[in-house]
VOGU-3710 file (C-alpha; in Angstrom, 3 decimals, decimal comma):
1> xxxxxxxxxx> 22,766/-17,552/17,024  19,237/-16,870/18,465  16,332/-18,811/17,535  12,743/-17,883/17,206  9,641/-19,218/15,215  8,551/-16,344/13,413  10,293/-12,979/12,532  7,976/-9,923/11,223  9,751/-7,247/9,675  7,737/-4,555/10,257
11> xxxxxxxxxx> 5,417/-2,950/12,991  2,814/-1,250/11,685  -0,245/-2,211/11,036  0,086/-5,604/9,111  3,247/-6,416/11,240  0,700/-6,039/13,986  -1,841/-7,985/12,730  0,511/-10,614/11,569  1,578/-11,290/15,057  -1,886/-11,766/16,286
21> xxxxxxxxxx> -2,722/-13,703/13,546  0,090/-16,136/14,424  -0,445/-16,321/17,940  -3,894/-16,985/17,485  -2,836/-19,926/15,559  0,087/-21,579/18,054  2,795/-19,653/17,706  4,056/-18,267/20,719  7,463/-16,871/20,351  7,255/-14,011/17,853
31> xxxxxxxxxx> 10,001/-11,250/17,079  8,628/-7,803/15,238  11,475/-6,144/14,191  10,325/-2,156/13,685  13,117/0,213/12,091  11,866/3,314/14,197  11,692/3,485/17,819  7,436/2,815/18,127  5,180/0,384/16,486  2,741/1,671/14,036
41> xxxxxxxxxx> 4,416/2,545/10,918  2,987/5,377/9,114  -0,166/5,422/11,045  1,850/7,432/13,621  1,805/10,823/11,502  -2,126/10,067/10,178  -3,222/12,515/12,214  -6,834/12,536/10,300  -9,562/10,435/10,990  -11,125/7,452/8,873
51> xxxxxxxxxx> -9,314/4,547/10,009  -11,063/1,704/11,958  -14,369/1,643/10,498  -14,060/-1,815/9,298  -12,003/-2,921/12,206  -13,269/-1,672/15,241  -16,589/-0,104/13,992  -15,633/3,437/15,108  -13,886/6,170/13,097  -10,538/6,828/14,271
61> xxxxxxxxxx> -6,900/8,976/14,193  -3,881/6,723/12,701  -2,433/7,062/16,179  -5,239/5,849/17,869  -6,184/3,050/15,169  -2,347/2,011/15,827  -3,021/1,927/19,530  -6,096/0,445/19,397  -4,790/-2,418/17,689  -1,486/-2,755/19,912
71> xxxxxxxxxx> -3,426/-3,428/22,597  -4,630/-6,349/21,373  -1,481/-8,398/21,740  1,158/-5,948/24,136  -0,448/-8,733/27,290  0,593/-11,554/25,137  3,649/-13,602/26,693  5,568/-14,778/23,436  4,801/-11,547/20,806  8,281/-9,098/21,698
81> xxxxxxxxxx> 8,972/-6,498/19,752  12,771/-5,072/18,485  12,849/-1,137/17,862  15,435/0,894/16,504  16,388/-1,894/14,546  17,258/-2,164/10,580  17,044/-5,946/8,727  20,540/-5,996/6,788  20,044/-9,519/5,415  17,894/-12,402/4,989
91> xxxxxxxxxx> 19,422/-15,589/3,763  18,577/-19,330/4,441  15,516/-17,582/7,144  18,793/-16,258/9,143  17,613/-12,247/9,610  20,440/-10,544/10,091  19,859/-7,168/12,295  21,390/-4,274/13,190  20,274/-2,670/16,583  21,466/-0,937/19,821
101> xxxxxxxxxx> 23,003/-4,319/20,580  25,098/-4,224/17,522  24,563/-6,555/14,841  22,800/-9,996/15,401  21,397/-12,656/13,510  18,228/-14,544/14,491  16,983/-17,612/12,534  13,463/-18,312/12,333  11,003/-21,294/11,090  9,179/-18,814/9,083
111> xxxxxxxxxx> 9,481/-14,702/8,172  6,570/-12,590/7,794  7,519/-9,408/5,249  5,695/-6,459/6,295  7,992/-3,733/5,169  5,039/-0,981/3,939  5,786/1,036/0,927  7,266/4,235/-0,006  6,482/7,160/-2,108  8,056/7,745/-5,708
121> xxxxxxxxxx> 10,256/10,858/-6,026  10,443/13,321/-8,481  13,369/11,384/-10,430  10,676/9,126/-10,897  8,903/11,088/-13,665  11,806/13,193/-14,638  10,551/16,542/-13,060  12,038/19,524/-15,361  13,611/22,608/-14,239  15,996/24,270/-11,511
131> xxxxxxxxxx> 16,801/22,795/-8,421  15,431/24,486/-5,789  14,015/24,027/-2,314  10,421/23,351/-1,734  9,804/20,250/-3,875  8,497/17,500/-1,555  6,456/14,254/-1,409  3,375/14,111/0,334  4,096/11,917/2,953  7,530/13,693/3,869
141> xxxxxxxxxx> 5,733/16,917/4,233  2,920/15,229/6,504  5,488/14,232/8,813  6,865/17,236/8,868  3,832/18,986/10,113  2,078/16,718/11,533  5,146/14,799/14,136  7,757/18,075/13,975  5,258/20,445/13,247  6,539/22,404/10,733
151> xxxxxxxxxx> 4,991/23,508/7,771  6,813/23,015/4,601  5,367/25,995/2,365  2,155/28,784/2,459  1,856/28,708/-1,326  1,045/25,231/-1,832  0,630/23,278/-5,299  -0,119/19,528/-5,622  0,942/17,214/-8,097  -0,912/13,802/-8,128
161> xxxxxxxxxx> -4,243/13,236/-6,267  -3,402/10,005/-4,411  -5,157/10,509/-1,037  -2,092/11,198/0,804  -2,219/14,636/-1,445  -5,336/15,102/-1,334  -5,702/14,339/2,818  -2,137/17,208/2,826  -4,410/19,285/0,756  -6,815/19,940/3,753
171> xxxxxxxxxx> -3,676/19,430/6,414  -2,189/22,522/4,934  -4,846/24,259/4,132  -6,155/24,102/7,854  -2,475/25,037/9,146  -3,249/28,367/6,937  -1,382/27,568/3,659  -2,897/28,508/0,505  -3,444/25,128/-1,677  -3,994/26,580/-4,949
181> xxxxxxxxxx> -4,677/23,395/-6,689  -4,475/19,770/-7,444  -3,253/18,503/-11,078  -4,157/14,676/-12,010  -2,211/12,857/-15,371  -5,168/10,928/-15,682  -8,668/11,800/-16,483  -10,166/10,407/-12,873  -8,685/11,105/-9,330  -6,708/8,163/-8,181
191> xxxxxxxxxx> -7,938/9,058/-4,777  -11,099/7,843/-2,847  -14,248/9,429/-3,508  -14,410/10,561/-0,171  -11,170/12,076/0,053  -12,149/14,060/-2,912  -15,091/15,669/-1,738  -14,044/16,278/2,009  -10,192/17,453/0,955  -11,127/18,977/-2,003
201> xxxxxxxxxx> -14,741/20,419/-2,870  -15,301/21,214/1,098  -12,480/23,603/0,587  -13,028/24,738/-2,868  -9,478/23,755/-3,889  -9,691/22,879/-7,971  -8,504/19,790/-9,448  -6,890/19,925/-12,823  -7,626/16,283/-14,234  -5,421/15,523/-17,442
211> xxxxxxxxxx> -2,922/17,984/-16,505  0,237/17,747/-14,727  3,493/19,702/-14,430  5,920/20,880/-17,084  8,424/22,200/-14,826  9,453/23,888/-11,994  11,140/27,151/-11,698  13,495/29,335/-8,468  16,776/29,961/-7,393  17,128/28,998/-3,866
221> xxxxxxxxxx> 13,213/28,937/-3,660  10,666/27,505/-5,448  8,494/30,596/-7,288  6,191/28,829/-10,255  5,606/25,846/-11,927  4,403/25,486/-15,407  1,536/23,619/-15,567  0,354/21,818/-18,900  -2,567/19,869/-20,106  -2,463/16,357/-21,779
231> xxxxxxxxxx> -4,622/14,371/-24,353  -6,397/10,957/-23,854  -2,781/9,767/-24,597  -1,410/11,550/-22,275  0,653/13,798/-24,237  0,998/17,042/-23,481  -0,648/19,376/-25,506  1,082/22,559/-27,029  0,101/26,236/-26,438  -1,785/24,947/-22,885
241> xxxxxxxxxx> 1,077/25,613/-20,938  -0,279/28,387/-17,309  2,145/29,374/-14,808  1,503/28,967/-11,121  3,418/31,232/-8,555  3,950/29,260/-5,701  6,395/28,408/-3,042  5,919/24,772/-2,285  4,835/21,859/-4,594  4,067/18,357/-2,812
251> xxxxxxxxxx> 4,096/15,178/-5,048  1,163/12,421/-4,740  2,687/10,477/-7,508  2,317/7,105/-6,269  3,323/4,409/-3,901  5,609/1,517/-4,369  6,000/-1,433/-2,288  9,383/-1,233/-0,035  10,867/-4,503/-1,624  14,234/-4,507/-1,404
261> xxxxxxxxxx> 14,436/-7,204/0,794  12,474/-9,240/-1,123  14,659/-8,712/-4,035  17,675/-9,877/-2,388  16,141/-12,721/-1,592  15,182/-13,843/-5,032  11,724/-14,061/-4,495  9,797/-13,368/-8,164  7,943/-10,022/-8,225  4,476/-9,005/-9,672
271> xxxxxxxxxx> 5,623/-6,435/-12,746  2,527/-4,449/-11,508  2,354/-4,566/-7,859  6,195/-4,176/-7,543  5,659/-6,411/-4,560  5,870/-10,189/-4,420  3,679/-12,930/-6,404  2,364/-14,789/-3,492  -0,878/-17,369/-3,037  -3,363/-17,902/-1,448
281> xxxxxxxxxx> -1,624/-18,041/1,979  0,561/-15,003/0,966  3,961/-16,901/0,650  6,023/-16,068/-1,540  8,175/-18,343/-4,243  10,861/-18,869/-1,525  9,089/-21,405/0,906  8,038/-20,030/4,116  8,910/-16,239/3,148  5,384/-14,401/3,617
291> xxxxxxxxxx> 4,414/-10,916/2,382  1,188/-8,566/3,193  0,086/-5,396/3,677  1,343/-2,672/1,705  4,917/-4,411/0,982  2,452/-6,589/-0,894  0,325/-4,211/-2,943  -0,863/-1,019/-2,137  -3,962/-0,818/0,021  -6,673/1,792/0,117
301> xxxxxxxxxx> -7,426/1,371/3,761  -5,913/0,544/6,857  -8,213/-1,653/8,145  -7,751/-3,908/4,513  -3,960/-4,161/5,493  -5,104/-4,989/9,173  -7,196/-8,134/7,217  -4,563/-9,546/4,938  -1,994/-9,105/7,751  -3,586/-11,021/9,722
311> xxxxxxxxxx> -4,390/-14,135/7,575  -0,962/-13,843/6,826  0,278/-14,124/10,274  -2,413/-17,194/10,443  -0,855/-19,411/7,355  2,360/-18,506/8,812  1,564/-20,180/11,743  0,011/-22,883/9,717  3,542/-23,505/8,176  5,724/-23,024/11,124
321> xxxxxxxxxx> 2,976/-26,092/12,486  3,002/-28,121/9,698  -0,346/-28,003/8,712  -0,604/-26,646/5,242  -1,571/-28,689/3,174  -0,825/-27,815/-1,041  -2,610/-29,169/-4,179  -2,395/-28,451/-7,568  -1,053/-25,103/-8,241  -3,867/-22,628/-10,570
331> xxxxxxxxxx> -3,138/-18,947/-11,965  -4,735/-16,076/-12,481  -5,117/-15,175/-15,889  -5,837/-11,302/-16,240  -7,791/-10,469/-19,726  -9,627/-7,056/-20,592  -9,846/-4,352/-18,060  -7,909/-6,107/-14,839  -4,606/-4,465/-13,882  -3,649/-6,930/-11,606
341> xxxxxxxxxx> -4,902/-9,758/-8,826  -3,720/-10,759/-5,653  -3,123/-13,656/-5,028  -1,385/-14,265/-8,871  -1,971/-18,363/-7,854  -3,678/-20,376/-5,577  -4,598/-24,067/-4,482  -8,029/-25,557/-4,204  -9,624/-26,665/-0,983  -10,676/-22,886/0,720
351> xxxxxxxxxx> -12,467/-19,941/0,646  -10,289/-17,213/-1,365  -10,737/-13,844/-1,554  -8,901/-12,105/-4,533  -7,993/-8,623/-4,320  -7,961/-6,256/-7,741  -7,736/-3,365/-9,317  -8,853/-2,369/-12,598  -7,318/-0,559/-15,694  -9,545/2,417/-16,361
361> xxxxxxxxxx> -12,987/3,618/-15,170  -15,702/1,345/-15,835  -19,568/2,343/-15,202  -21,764/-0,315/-14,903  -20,305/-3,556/-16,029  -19,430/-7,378/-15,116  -16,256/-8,803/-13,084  -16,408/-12,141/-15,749  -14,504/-14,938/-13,996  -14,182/-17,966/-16,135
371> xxxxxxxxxx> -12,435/-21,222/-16,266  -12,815/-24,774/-17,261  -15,069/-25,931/-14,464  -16,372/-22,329/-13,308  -18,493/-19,406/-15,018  -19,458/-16,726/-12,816  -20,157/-12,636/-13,320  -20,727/-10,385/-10,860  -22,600/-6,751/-11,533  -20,681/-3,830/-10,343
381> xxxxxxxxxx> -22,206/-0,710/-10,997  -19,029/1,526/-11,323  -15,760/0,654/-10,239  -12,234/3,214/-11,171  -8,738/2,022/-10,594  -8,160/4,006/-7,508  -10,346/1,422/-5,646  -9,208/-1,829/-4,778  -11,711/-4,519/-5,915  -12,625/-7,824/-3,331
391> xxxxxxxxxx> -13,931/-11,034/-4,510  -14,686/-13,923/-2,270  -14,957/-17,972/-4,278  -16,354/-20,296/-1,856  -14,188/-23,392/-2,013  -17,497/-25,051/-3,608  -17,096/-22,881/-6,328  -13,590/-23,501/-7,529  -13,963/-27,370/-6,722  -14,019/-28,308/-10,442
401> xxxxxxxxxx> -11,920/-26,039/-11,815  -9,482/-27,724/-14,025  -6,539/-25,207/-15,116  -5,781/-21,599/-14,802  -8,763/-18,818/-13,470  -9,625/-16,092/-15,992  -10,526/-12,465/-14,848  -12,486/-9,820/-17,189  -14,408/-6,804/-16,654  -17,385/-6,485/-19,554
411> x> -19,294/-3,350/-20,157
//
């Protein structure tokens, strides 16, 4: 049985971040465990740019954002990374792997999840009609073109305007497919604003908000769908029914954490997230089991995973040393407007920044945060659920707070 401090599961970008993070902080024998044979995750078929701007202060390619960051700890004596290899089990911190070496378990003094997420399917939202060939997710078809390079259809349809649709809405269109359009459910994009105008409107391809597809139709081959329009309940409406001819449609549906390993381990899950309820210092509810990045909740930016994965990496390392420290336990208590807050609890005595998203598009309103011992609003002059929300409370702040912390948005 092999012994090692700290076990990431995961190389991408948190994973990567996490192990500086903990080396930073003491650690010095770190194992990242990455499933595929290079570290970077998905970042290694984000062939646009976009990513670093936070980070590194320059405008980068996944690839190179992946590289970029790398670098910063493939010197460091201690970090080592595992490819090729799949996490079977975790139980009692013994990680049970299997690699080219067969399979091995390797017990650590802390684990650091940073599993990523995945995209939903079409069984996810019951997609009607024949089965035929041509029906993909976004992200499948991206790697498809952009790391085998072949191009999954020329008459190209979009379901879902999640930026991974919207970014394979250029992709293909550049590659010479036809995009004919982009359907939302909803009646905003639940993709960034700039996504929207540089995938979209640059390349006059229409989106269809409130509408989304019926069915699908071919034998062998995709040839139509049949698109529909829906109300402010989101029920489709009769006698609005078009049909698209088209040989491709790519699904933007969503993105759920990859969490199956924190199932297993009986660690309690956010009903909104899908990832782990975690605090302040991102562990979990089974002590010294950590979780950030995208296997936490779903991020809009890279460089935001980069962030959490690395603070997560440091109270890792704060564990594995002995030196957190844990007070009274306080909750987040979500009221009108707030879809869901990361962390769900915390403990006095830091700086915290909580991470949110909101329910429906707001204009200009108030983030109310209220409790018994703290009363503080903050104007935001629009903010739409396809944005992830930051707040930072100075440890001043929640000092006197007595109980659980309320979150509101007021118009």
């Amino acid at each position: 049985m092999r012994k090692t401090d700290l076990i990431i599961i995961g190389g991408g970008s948190a994973g990567i971040a996490a192990a500086l993070g903990a080396y930073e902080h003491g650690v010095k024998d770190i194992l990242v465990v990455e499933r595929d044979f290079e570290y970077g995750g998905i970042l290694q078929q984000c062939i646009h740019n976009g990513f670093g701007l936070h980070t590194f202060n320059e405008e980068l390619s996944g690839p190179a954002y992946a590289e970029k960051y790398y670098a910063l700890i493939k010197d460091k004596e201690g970090i080592n990374f595992m490819y090729n290899a799949a996490v079977i089990e975790i139980k009692d911190k013994i990680v049970t792997i299997q690699c080219n070496d067969g399979l091995i378990g390797i017990e650590a003094k802390a684990i650091v999840l940073a599993t990523g997420c995945r995209e939903r399917p079409a069984g996810a939202i019951g997609l009607k009609g024949d089965r035929c060939e041509g029906v993909y997710t976004a992200g499948t078809a991206q790697r498809y073109l952009n790391k085998e390079g072949f191009l999954v259809g020329k008459k190209v349809f979009i379901l879902g305007s999640g930026d991974i649709g919207l970014i394979m809405a250029r992709r293909m269109t550049l590659e010479g497919a036809k995009v004919i359009g982009v359907a939302e459910l909803q009646p905003y994009s639940n993709g960034l604003a700039r996504n929207i105008k540089q995938c979209l409107e640059d390349f006059d391809i229409p989106l269809y908000l409130s509408h989304t597809v019926e069915s699908i139709h071919g034998k062998g081959r995709l040839q139509s769908i049949t698109l529909i329009e829906v109300d402010e309940k989101l029920q489709k409406i009769a006698g609005s029914e078009q049909e698209i001819e088209c040989d491709c449609l790519l699904l933007s549906i969503g993105l759920i954490p990859e969490n199956t390993l924190v199932e297993d381990l009986g660690v309690e899950l956010d009903k909104k997230t899908k990832g782990a309820i975690v605090d302040e210092t991102y562990m979990t509810s089974v002590e010294g089991i950590f979780a950030c990045g995208n296997a936490l909740h779903v991020h809009d930016l890279v460089d935001y995973v980069s962030i959490e994965g690395k603070k997560c990496g440091q109270a890792a390392a704060d564990y594995i040393n002995g030196n957190s420290t844990i007070s009274a336990k306080h909750n987040n208590v979500l009221e009108n407007g707030v879809s869901y807050i990361v962390p769900q609890y915390f403990h006095l005595g830091k700086d915290i920044e909580f991470s949110f998203r909101v329910n429906r598009v707001f204009k200009q309103c108030k983030i109310h945060i209220y409790g018994d011992g703290i009363d503080k609003y903050i104007n935001k002059l629009g903010i739409v659920p396809s944005e992830m929300q930051k707040v930072m409370i100075k440890k001043e702040e929640l000092d006197d707070l007595d109980g659980n912390l309320h979150w509101e948005v007021i118009e």
